[in-house]
C-alpha positions as YAML, in Angstrom:
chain: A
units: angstrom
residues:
- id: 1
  name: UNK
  ca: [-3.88, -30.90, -86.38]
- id: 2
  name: UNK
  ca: [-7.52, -29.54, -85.68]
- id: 3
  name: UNK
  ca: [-9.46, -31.66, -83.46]
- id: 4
  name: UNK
  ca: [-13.25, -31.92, -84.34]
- id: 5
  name: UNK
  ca: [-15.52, -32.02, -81.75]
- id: 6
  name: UNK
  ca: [-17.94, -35.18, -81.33]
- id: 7
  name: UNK
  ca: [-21.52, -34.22, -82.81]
- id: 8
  name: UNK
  ca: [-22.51, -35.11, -79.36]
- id: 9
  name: UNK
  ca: [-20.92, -31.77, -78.06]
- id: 10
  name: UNK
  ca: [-22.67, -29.41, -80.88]
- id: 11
  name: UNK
  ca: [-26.07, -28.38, -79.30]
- id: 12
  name: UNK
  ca: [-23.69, -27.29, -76.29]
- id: 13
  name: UNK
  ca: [-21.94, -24.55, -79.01]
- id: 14
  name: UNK
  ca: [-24.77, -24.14, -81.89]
- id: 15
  name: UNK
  ca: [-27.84, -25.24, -79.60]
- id: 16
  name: UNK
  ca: [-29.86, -22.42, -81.08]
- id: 17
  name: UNK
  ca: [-29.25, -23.91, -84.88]
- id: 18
  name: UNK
  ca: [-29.57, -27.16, -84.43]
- id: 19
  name: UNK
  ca: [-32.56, -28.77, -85.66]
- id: 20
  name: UNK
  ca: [-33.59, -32.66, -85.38]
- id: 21
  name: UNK
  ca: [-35.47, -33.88, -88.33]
- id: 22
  name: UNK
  ca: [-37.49, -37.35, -87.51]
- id: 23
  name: UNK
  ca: [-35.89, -39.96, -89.60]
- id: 24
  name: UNK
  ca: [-38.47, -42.90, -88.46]
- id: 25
  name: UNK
  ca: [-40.38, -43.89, -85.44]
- id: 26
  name: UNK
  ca: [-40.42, -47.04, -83.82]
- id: 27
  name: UNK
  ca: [-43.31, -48.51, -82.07]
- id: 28
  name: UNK
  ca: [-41.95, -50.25, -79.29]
- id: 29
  name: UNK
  ca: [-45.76, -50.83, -77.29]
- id: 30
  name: UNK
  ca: [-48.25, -49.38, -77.01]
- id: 31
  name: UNK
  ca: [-47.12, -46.36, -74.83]
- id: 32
  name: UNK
  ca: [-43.45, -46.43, -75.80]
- id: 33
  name: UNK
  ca: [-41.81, -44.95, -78.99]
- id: 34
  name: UNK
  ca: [-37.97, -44.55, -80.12]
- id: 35
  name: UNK
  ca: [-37.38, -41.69, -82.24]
- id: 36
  name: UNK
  ca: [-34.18, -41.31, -84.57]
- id: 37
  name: UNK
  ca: [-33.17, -38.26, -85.56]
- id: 38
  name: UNK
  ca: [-31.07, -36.67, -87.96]
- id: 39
  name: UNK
  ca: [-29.37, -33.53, -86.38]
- id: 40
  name: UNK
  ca: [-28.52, -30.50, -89.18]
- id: 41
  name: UNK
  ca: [-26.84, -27.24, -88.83]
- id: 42
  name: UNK
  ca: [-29.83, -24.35, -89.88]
- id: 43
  name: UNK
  ca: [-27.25, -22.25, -92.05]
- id: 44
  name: UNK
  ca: [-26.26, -22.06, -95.89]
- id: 45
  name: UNK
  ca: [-24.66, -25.45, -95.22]
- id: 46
  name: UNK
  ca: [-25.53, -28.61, -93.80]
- id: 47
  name: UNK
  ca: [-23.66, -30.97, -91.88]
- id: 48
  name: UNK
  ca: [-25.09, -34.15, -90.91]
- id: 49
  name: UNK
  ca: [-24.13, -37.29, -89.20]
- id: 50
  name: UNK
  ca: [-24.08, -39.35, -92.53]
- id: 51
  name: UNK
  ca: [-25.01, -42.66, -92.16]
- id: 52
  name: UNK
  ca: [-24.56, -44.23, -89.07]
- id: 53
  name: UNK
  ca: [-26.33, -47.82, -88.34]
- id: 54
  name: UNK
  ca: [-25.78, -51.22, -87.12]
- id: 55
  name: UNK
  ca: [-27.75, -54.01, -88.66]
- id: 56
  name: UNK
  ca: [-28.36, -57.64, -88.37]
- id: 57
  name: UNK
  ca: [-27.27, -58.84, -91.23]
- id: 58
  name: UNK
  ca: [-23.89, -59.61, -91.14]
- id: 59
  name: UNK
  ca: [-24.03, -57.71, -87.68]
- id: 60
  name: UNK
  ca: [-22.05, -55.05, -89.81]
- id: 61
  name: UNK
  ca: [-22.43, -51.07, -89.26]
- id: 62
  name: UNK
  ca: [-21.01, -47.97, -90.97]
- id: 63
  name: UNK
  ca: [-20.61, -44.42, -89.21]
- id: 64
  name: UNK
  ca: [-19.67, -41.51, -91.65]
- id: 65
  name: UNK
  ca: [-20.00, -37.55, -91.66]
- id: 66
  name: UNK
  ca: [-21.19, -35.68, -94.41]
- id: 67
  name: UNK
  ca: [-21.03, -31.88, -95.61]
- id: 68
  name: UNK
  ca: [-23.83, -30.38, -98.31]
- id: 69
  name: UNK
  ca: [-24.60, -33.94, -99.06]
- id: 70
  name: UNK
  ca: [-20.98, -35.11, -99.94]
- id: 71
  name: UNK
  ca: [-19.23, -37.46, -97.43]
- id: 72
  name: UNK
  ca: [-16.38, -35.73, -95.13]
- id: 73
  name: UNK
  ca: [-15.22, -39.06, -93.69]
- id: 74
  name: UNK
  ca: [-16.16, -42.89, -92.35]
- id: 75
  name: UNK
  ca: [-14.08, -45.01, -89.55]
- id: 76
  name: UNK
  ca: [-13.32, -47.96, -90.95]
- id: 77
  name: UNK
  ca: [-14.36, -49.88, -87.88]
- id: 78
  name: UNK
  ca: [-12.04, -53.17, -88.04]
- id: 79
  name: UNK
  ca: [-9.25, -51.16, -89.01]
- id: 80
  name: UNK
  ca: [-10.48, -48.79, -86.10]
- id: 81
  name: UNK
  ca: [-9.60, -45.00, -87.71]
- id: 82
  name: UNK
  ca: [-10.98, -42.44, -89.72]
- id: 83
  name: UNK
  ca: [-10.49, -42.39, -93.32]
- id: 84
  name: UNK
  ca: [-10.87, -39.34, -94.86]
- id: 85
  name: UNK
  ca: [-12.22, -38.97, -98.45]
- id: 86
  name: UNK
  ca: [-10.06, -35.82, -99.54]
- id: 87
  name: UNK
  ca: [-6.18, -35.34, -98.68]
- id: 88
  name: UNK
  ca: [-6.65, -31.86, -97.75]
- id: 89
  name: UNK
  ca: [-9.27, -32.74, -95.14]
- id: 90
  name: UNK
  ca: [-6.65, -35.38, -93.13]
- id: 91
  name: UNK
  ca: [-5.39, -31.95, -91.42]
- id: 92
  name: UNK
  ca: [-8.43, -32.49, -89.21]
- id: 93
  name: UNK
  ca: [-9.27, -35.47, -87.27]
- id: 94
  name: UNK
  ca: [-11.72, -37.36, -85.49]
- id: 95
  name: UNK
  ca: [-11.61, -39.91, -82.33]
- id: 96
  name: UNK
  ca: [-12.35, -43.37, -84.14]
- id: 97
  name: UNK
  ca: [-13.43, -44.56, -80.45]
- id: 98
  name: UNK
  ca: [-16.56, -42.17, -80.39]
- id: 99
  name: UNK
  ca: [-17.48, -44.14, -83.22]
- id: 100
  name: UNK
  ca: [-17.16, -46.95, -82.35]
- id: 101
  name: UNK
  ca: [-18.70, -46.32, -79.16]
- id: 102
  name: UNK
  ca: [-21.84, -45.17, -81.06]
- id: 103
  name: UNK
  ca: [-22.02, -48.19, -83.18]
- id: 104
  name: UNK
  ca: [-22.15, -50.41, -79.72]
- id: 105
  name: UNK
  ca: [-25.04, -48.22, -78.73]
- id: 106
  name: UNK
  ca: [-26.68, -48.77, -81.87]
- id: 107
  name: UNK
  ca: [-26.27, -52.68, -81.45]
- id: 108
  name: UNK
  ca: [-27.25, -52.93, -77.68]
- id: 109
  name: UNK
  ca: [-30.12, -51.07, -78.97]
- id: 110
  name: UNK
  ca: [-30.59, -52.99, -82.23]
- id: 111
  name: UNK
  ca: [-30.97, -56.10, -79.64]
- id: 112
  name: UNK
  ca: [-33.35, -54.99, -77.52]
- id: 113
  name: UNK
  ca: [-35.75, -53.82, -80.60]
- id: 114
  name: UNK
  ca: [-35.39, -57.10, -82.18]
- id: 115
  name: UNK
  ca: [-36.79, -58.89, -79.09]
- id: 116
  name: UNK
  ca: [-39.55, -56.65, -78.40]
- id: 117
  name: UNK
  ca: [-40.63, -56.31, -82.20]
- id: 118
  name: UNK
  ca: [-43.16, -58.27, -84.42]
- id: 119
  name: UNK
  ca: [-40.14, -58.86, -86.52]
- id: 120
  name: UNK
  ca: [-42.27, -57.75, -89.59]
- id: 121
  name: UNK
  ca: [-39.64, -57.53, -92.58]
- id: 122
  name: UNK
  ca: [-39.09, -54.06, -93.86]
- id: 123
  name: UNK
  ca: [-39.34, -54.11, -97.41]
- id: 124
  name: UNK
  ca: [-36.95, -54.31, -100.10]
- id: 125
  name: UNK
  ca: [-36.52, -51.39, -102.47]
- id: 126
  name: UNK
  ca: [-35.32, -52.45, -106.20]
- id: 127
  name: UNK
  ca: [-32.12, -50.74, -106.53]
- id: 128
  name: UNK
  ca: [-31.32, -48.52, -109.29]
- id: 129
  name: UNK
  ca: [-28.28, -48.71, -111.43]
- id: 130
  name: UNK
  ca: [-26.37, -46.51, -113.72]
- id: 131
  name: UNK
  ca: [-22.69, -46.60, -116.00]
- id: 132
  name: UNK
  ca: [-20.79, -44.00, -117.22]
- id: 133
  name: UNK
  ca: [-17.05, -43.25, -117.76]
- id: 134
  name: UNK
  ca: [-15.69, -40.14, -115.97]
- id: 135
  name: UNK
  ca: [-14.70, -38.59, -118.79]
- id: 136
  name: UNK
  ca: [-15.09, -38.74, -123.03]
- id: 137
  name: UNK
  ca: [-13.07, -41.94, -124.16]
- id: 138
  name: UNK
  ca: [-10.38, -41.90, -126.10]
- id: 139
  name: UNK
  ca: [-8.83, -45.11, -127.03]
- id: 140
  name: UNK
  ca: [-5.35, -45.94, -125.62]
- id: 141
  name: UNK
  ca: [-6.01, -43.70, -123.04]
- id: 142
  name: UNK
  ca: [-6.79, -44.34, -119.15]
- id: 143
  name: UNK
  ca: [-10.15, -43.67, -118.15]
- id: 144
  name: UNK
  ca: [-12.36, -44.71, -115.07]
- id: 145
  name: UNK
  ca: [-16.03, -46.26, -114.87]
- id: 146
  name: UNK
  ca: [-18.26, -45.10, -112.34]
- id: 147
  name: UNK
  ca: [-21.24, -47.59, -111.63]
- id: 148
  name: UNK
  ca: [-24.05, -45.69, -109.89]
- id: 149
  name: UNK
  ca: [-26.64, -47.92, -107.63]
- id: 150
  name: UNK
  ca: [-29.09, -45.67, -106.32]
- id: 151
  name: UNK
  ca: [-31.73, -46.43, -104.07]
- id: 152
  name: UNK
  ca: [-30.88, -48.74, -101.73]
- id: 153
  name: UNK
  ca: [-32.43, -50.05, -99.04]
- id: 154
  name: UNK
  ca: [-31.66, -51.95, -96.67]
- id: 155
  name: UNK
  ca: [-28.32, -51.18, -97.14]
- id: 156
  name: UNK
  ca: [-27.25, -54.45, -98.05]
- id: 157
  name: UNK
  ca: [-26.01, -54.83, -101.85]
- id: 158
  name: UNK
  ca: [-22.47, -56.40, -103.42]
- id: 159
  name: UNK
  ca: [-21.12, -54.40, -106.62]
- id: 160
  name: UNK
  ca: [-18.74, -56.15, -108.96]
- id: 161
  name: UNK
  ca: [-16.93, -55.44, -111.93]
- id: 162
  name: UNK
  ca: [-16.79, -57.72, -115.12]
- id: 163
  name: UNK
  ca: [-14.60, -57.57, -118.76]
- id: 164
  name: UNK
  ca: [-16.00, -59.58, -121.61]
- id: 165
  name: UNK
  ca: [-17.85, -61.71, -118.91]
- id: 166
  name: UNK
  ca: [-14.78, -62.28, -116.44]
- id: 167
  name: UNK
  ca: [-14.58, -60.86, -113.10]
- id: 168
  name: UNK
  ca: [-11.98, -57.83, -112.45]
- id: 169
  name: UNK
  ca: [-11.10, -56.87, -108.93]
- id: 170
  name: UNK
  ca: [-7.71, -54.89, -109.67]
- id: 171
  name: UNK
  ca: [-8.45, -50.77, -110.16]
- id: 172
  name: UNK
  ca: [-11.45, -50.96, -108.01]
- id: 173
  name: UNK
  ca: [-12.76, -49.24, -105.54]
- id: 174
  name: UNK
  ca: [-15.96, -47.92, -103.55]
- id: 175
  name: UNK
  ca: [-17.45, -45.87, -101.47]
- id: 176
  name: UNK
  ca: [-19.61, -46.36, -98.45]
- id: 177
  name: UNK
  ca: [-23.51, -45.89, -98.58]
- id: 178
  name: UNK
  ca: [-23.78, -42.50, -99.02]
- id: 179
  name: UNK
  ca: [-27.81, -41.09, -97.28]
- id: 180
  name: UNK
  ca: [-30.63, -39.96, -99.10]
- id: 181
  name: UNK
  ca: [-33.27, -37.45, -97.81]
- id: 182
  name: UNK
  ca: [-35.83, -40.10, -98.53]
- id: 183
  name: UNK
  ca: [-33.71, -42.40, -95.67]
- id: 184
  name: UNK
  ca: [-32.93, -44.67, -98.50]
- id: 185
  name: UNK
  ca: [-28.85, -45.44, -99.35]
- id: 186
  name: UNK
  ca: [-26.91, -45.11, -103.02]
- id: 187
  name: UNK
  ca: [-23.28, -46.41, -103.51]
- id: 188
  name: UNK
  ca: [-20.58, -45.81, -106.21]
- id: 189
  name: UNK
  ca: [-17.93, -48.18, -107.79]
- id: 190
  name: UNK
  ca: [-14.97, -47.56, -109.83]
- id: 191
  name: UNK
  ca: [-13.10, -48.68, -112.39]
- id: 192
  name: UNK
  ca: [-9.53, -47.69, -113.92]
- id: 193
  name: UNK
  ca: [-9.37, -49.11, -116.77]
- id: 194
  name: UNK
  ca: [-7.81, -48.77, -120.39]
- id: 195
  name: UNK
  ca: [-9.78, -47.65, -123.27]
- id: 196
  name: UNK
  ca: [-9.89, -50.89, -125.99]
- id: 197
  name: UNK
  ca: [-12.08, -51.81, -128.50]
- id: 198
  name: UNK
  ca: [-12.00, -55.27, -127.76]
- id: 199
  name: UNK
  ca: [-13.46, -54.70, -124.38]
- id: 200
  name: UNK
  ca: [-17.17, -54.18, -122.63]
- id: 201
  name: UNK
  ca: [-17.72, -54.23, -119.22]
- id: 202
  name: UNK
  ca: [-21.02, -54.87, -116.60]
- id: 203
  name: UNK
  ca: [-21.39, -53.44, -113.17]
- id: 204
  name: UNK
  ca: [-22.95, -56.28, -111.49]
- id: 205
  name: UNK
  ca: [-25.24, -55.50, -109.02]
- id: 206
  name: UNK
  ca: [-26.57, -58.18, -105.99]
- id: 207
  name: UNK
  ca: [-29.29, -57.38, -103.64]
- id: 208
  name: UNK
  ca: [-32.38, -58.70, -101.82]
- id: 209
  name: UNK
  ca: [-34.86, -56.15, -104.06]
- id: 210
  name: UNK
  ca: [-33.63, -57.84, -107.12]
- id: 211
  name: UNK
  ca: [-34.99, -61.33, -108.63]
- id: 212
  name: UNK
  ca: [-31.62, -61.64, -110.05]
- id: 213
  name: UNK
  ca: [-28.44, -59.91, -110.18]
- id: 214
  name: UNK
  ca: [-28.47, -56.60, -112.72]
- id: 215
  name: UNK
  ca: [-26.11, -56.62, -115.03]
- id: 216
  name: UNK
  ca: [-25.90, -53.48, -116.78]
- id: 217
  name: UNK
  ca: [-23.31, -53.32, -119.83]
- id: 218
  name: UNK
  ca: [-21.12, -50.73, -120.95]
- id: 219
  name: UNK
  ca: [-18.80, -50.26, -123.91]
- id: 220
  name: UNK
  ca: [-16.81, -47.13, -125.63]
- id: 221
  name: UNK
  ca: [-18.85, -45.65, -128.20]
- id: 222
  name: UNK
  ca: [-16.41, -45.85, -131.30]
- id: 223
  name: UNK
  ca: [-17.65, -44.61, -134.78]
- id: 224
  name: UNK
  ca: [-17.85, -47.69, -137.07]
- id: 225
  name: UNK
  ca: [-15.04, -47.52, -139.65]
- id: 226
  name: UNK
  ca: [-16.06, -46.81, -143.40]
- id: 227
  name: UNK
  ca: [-16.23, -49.42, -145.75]
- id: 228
  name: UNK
  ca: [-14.19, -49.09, -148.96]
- id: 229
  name: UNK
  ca: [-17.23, -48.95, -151.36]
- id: 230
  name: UNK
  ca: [-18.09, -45.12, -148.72]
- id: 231
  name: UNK
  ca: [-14.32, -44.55, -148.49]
- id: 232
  name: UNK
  ca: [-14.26, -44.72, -152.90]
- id: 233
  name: UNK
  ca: [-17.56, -42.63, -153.30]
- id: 234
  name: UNK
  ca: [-16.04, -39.82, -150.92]
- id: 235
  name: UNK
  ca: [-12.46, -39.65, -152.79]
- id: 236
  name: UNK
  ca: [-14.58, -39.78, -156.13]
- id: 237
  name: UNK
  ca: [-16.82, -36.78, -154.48]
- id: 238
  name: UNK
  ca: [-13.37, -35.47, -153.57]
- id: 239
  name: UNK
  ca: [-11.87, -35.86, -156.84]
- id: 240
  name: UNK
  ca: [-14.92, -34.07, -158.93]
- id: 241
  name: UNK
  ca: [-15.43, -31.08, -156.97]
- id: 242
  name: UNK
  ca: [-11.70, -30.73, -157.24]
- id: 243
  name: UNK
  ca: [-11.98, -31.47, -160.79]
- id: 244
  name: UNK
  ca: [-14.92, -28.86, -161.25]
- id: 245
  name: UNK
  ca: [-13.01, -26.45, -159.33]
- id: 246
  name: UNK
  ca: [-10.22, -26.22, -161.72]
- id: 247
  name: UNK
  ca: [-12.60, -26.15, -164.70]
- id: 248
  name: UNK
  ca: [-14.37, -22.63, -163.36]
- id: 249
  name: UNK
  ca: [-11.05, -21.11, -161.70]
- id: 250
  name: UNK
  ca: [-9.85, -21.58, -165.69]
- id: 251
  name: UNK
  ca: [-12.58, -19.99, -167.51]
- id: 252
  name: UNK
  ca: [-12.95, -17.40, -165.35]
- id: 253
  name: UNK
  ca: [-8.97, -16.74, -165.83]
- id: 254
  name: UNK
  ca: [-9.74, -16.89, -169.40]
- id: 255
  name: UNK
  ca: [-12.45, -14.83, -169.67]
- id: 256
  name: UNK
  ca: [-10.18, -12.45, -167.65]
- id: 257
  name: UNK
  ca: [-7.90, -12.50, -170.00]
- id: 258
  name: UNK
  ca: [-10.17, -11.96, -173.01]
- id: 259
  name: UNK
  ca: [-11.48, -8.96, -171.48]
- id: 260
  name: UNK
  ca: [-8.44, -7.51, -170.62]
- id: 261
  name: UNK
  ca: [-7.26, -8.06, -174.31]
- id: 262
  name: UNK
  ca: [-10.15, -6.24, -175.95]
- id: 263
  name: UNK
  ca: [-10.18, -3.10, -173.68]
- id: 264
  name: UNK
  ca: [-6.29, -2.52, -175.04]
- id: 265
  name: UNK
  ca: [-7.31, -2.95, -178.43]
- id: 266
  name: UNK
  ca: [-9.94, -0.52, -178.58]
- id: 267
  name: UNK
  ca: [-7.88, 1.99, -177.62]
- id: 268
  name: UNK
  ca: [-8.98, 5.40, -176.36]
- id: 269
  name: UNK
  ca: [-11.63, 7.39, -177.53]
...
């Protein structure tokens, strides 16, 4: 198994390509300043720490590691290991204690900003949400929802799943906030589920930039079944163009005819 080193050992390998990009500045007095960073790799490729943070609320964190934007793993921090998002990746691994090491540091400093803060709220962006189904529906068939919530912050929201107004919990699953390059957070949910006509669904989203939760509604586009007044025009549309087609194929097979008759009549010249 390959060992990855902790992103606290790069600069000593890839010093010379590794560039820190401010992510916010925090005014601690007037002469003091704490400065996060976000630390990339300057190549065709970009590997960054994902999001890693410790908040109040809750006194929850998250630490993650993502590739080209798309997340390489997170350590599930009660559980205490790393989780990897694609089987092919869990040949490599990574120490779930640096972690959570890191997400102490973040809360030991998380404290000590708190206290010497105004404690002026930051401000709550109004999430954006989207549904779609992975791929074209067919019904009787499997399929899976995907409920997009895009831009979130703080990264505090609850995403549930409803049919015909009741709540579902089994086939679903999520990810963990996922970064933006504007520092704000987006989140996915899934659904199994199997394509009816008697069912809708709404990704209900909950968070402190909405008045209300969002519900936003989905259901399987199915082409409306004819009614038998269109289904009687179309076999009587049917039935005359068949009906006309037989009257042309038959004069032009008589008129055939006739002229093959009167060329053997005449006769040569």
């Amino acid at each position: 198994m390959t060992e990855i080193p902790n992103l606290v050992e790069l600069p000593l390998f890839i010093s010379e390509e590794i560039s820190c990009s401010p992510l916010r500045t925090v005014t601690i007095n007037k002469t003091e300043t704490l400065k996060e960073c976000l630390f990339t790799i300057v190549t065709d490729h970009v590997a960054s720490y994902g999001v890693n943070l410790y908040q109040s609320y809750g006194f929850s964190g998250q630490y993650s590691h993502e590739f080209d934007g798309d997340e390489q793993f997170y350590v599930d921090l009660e559980r205490k290991e790393t989780v990897w998002q694609l089987p092919v990746l869990s040949q490599f691994s990574f120490d779930a204690q640096f972690a959570l090491t890191n997400i102490a540091v973040g809360k030991q400093n998380l404290n000590y900003l708190m206290k010497q803060s105004n404690s002026t709220a930051a401000t709550n962006e109004v999430p954006e949400v989207t549904v779609f189904s992975k791929s074209p529906v067919t019904l009787g068939h499997p399929n899976t929802l995907i409920c997009l919530v895009d831009n979130i912050f703080p990264p505090v929201v609850n995403i549930t799943w409803l049919s015909n107004g009741h709540s579902v919990t089994e086939g679903v699953s999520e990810t963990s906030f996922l970064s933006k390059s504007d520092h704000s957070f987006f989140k996915i949910s899934y659904l199994t589920f199997l394509a009816s006509a008697d069912e809708i669904y709404d990704c209900k989203v909950e968070h402190w930039g909405l008045d209300e939760p969002l519900l936003k509604h989905w259901e399987p586009e199915i082409p409306a079944p004819m009614s038998e007044l269109t289904e009687t025009v179309v076999c009587a549309l049917g039935l005359s163009v068949g009906l006309v087609g037989i009257v042309v194929g038959t004069v032009f097979i008589i008129r055939g005819l006739r002229s093959v008759g009167a060329s053997r009549h005449q006769g040569p010249l």
